[in-house]
Structures are given as structure tokens and as C-alpha cells.
MARLUMDREN-101364 format. One line per field, with one value per residue (C-alpha): residue number from 1; chain; x, y, z. Coordinates in steps of 0.02 Angstrom, whole numbers. Example, Ala and Ser with C-alpha at 12.3 -4.5 7.8 and 13.67 -1.06 7.14 Angstrom:
2
num <- [1/2] .
chaine <- [A/A] .
x <- [615/684] .
y <- [-225/-53] .
z <- [390/357] .
//
This chain:
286
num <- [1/2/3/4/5/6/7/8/9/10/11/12/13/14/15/16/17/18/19/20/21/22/23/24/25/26/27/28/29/30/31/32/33/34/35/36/37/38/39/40/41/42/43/44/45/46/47/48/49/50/51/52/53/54/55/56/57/58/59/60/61/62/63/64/65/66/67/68/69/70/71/72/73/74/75/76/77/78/79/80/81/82/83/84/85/86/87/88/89/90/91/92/93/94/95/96/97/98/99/100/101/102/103/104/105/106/107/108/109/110/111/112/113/114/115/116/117/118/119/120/121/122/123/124/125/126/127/128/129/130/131/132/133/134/135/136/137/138/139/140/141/142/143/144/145/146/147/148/149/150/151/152/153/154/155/156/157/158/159/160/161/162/163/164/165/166/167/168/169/170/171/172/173/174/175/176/177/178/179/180/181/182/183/184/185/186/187/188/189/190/191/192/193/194/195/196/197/198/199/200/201/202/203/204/205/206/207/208/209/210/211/212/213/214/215/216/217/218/219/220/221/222/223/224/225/226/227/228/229/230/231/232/233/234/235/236/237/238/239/240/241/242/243/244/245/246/247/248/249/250/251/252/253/254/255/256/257/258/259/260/261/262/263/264/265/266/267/268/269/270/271/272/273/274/275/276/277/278/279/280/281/282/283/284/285/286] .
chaine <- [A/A/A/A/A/A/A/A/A/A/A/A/A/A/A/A/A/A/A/A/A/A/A/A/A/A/A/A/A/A/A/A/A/A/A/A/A/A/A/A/A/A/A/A/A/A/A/A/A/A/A/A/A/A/A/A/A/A/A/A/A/A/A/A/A/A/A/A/A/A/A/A/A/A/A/A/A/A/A/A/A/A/A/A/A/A/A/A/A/A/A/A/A/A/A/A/A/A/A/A/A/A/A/A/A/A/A/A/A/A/A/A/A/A/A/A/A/A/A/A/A/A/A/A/A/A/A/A/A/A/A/A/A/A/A/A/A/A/A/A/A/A/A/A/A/A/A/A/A/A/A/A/A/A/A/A/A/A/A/A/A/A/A/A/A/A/A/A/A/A/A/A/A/A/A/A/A/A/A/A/A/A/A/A/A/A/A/A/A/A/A/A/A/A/A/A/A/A/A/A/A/A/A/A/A/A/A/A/A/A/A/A/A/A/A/A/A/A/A/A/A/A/A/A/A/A/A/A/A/A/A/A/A/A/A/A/A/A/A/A/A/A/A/A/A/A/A/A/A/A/A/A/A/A/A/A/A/A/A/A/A/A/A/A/A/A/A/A/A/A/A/A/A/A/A/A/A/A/A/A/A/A/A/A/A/A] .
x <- [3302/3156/3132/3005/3060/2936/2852/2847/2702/2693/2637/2448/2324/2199/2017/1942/1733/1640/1506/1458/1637/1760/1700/1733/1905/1970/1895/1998/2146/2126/2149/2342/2368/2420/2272/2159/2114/1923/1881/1695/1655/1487/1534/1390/1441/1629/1579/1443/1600/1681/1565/1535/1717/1750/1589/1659/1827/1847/1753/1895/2038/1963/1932/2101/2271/2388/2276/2295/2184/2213/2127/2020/1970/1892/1992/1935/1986/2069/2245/2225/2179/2350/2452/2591/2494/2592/2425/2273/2124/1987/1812/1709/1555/1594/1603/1754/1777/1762/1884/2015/1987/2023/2187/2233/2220/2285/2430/2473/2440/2493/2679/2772/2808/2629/2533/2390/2252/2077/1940/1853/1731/1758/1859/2041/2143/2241/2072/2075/2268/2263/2300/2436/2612/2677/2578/2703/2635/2430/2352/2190/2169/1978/1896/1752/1660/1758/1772/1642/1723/1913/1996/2077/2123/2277/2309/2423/2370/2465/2617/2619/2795/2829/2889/2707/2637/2723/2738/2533/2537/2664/2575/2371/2390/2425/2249/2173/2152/2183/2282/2254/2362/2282/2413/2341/2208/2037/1870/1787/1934/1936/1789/1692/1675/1611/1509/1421/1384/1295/1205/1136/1063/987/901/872/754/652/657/577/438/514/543/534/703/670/646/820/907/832/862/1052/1041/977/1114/1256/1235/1276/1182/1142/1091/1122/972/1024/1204/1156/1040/1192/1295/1155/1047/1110/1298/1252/1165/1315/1412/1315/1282/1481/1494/1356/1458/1614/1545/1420/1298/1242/1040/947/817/932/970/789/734/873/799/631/677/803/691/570/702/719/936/952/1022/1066/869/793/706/779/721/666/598/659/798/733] .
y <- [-2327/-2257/-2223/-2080/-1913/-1823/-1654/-1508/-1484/-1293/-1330/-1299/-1459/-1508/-1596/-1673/-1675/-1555/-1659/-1664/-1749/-1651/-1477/-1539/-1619/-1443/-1344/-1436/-1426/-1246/-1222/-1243/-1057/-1148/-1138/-1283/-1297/-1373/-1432/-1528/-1549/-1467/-1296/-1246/-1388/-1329/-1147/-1227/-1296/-1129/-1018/-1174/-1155/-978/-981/-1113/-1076/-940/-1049/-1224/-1102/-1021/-1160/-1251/-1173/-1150/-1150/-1020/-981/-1004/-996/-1104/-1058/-1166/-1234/-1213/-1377/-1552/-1499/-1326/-1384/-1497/-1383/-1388/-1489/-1596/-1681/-1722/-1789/-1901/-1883/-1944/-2044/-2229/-2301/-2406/-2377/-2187/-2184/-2303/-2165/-2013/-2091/-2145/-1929/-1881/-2000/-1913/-1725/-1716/-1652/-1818/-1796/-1767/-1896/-1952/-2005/-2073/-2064/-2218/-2276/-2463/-2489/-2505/-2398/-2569/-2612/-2435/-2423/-2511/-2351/-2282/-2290/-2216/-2334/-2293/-2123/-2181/-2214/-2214/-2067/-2106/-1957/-1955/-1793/-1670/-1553/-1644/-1819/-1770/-1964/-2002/-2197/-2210/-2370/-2432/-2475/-2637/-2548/-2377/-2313/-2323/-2133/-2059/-2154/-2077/-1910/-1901/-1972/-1843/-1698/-1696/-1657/-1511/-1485/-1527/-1710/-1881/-1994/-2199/-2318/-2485/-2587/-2710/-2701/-2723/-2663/-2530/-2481/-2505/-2392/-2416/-2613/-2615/-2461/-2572/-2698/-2565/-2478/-2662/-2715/-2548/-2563/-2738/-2692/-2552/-2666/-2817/-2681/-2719/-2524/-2342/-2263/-2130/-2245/-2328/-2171/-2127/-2288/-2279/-2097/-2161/-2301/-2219/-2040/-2034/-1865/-1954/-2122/-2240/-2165/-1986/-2014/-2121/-1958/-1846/-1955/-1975/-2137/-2156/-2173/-2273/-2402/-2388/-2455/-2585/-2650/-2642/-2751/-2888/-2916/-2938/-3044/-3168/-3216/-3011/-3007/-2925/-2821/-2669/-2628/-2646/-2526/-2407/-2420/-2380/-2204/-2183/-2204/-2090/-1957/-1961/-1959/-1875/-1705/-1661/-1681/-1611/-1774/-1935/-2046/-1908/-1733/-1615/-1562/-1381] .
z <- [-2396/-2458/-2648/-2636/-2630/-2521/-2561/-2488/-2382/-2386/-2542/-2590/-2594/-2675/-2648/-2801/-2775/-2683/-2623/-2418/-2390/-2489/-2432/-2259/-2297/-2380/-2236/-2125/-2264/-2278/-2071/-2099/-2201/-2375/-2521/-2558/-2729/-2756/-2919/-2948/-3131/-3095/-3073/-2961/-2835/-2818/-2791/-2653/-2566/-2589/-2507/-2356/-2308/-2294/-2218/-2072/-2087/-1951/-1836/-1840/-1853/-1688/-1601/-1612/-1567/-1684/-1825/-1985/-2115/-2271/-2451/-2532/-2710/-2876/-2985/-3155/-3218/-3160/-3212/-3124/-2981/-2966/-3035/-2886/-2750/-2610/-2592/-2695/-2608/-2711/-2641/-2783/-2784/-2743/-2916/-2949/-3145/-3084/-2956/-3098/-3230/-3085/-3021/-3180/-3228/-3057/-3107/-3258/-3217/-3017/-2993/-2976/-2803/-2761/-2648/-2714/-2586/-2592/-2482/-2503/-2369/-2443/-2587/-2543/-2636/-2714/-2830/-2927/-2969/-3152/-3248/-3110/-3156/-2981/-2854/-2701/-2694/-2694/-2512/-2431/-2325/-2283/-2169/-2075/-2023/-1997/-1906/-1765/-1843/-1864/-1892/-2047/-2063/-2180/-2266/-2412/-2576/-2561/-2644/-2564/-2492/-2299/-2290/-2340/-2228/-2119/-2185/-2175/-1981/-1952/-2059/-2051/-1853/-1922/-2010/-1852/-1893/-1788/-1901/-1881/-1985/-2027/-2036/-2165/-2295/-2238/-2351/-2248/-2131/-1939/-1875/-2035/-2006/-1818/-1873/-2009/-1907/-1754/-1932/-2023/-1872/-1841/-2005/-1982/-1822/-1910/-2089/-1975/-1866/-1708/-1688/-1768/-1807/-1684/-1548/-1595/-1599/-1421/-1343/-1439/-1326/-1152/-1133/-1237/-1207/-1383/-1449/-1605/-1645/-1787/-1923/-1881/-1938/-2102/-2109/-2093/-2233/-2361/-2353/-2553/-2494/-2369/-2483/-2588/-2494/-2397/-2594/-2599/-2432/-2469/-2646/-2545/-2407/-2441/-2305/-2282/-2252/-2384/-2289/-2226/-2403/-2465/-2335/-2393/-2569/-2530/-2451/-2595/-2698/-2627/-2652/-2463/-2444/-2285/-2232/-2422/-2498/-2343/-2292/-2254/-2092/-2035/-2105/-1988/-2104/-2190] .
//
């Protein structure tokens, strides 16, 4: 029998981080009628994730049946925005001793019954859980794109109960999201681990002159029919997340060649992140 007691999910939720991510996880939140809280410690940032969901919002609620608007607003601080929450949602740089301190406060000022969930691209929920006294409500509930991107892949923390597992399979449907359990712990998920491979050796090419990443994307086009290729969707995360985590992967497993990340260096270093600074491999972007 399970020990949790499971929360009520009419109940508002909350996002933590209003970067690219976590205004697109509480638009989709906020297409179920309850109010998604959005706190970012840099004010400007949360109100920027503000005014990009009620700006989108009519537009995912319109498109999908069933859906309801609901409210999004900024929470002034950490312990507003979890005052009452079913759900918080981490989507905070991917820093380990960051995510440790977060949980360790989302621990401590969430309702007790509230799941706590992270949105790490490649640290398993299990390595930032020291200062959490209530593991079996922490689980990774890592999002792609949404709304173009809706999968979530939901794994356990290594100690996370069985019924909210299965309370988020059976709930973020509802949100207009496809829910995916991994059913043990692997560093970067399911999708994220073939998608590394397709995205190294993308970079590899262009790192070792054998193409351009335009022609890669438009060769990825003419025998996929996929409408974007590998450099515009690093584009579309930010080129410095992506060489977050391919640092995080070649620290994991050894062996990883060195020149995909040294090309992502030299456009992060040229200020050149993508969609979010205007330029990234390409400039098309403003």
C-alpha cells in the first residue's frame, strides 16, 4: 500500500525559472483552468514568462479539446509561489549544487503533499536529493518543447513513490502533454540519449569541415522530411544549454570526442546562443 497521500490536483502549480523552458511548461500548465504560479529570482524574467503565456495561451487552449484557460501570475517570492501547489516544477539552469539547494527549499516550504518535480535534461533527480527529507514525493518530469514538443519522460529519483508516478501518467494528459515512464534510471532520459548521439555527430561533421550546418540541416530535411535539422533545434534550445550538458555527458562517459564541444564554445563564446541572443548557427533570428 502506498505511503503517499496524493494531492489534490485542482490545486494551483507552480514552475520555478522562467527561462525558454519553464514559460513553456506553465503555458501548457495553465491550459487546464487552475493558476500557475511563476517565480524567477530576476523579476524582469518571470514577468517575461508572464506576458509569453497569456500571450499563447488562447492559441493551445484552442487548438486542443477540452482545454480551459486558466491564470498564470508571478509569484513574488519562492514561498509564495508554493503556497498550496499539488505540483512544483524546477526549471533552473543545469547546475547540480543549484538544483541541491532548490529541492532542498522546495522540501521545506511546498505543502507536504506537494510533488516536487525537476526538469533536468541530464541529471537524474537521485544526484540532487541530499537536503530532501520527503524523497518519495521528488521525480523527474523532464519536458521537451512544448506545445510543438509535448512529451514529458517521468522517472524516479531512485526512491520516489509508485502512486505519483502514476498520478502524473494519469494527470499531465490533461495539460495537453504525452507522458513516458522510464522505467529505470538512465542520464539523459530515453529521447535525450539517441538525440545526443544524431546532435555530436552533427557537430562532429561541421567541427571536422566536412559540411556547413545549413547543409546538414537540409540534407537532415531531404531524407527525413523533418522541417528542422539538428543545428536549428540546438538553435531553438540555446547552444549554452546544449554545451552544458554535452560537458555533463563527456564527465559521465569517458571515451566522448572533444571537438563537438569546442565548436559549441567558440559560438558561446562569441555570444552566439541561439534563438534567445538573436544569433546562434545561424543569424536569421531578429
Amino acid at each position: 500500500m502506498s505511503s503517499f497521500v496524493l494531492p489534490d490536483t485542482s490545486r494551483p502549480t507552480a514552475v520555478i525559472g522562467s527561462g525558454t523552458l519553464g514559460q513553456r511548461i506553465a503555458l501548457m500548465l495553465a491550459s487546464a483552468g487552475s493558476e500557475v504560479r511563476l517565480y524567477d529570482p530576476k523579476a524582469e524574467q518571470a514577468e517575461a514568462g508572464r506576458l509569453y503565456v497569456e500571450r499563447e495561451l488562447g492559441n493551445v487552449v484552442g487548438a486542443r479539446q477540452g482545454a480551459t484557460a486558466g491564470r498564470v501570475r508571478v509569484a513574488a517570492s519562492l514561498e509564495d509561489a508554493l503556497a498550496d501547489v499539488w505540483m512544483a516544477v524546477e526549471a533552473v539552469p543545469e547546475r547540480l549544487d543549484l538544483k541541491t539547494k532548490l529541492f532542498g527549499d522546495l522540501d521545506r516550504l511546498a505543502p507536504a503533499d506537494a510533488v516536487l518535480a525537476s526538469n533536468s535534461s541530464s541529471y537524474p533527480s537521485s544526484q540532487f536529493i541530499g537536503e530532501v527529507t520527503r524523497p518519495e514525493r521528488v521525480v523527474n518530469t523532464h519536458y521537451y518543447m512544448p506545445p510543438e514538443q509535448a512529451a514529458v519522460e517521468i522517472m524516479s529519483c531512485g526512491r520516489t513513490d509508485d502512486s505519483v508516478i502514476a498520478l502524473l501518467m494519469k494527470r499531465l494528459p490533461a495539460y495537453g502533454l504525452v507522458p513516458f515512464h522510464v522505467r529505470s534510471e538512465s542520464v539523459g532520459f530515453i529521447f535525450n540519449r539517441i538525440w545526443a548521439a544524431v546532435k555530436r555527430e552533427a557537430l562532429a561533421v561541421v567541427a571536422e569541415g566536412a559540411s556547413t550546418p545549413e547543409d546538414v540541416d537540409r540534407i537532415a530535411h531531404v531524407l527525413t522530411g523533418a522541417p528542422g535539422g539538428p543545428f536549428r533545434m540546438m538553435d531553438k534550445v540555446g547552444l549554452d544549454v546544449v554545451l552544458d550538458i554535452e560537458e555533463h555527458y563527456a564527465a559521465t562517459r569517458p571515451g566522448i570526442p572533444a571537438g563537438p564541444r569546442e565548436l559549441l564554445k567558440t559560438y558561446v563564446g562569441q555570444g552566439r546562443l541561439g534563438v534567445k541572443s538573436g544569433r546562434g548557427f545561424y543569424d536569421d533570428y531578429r
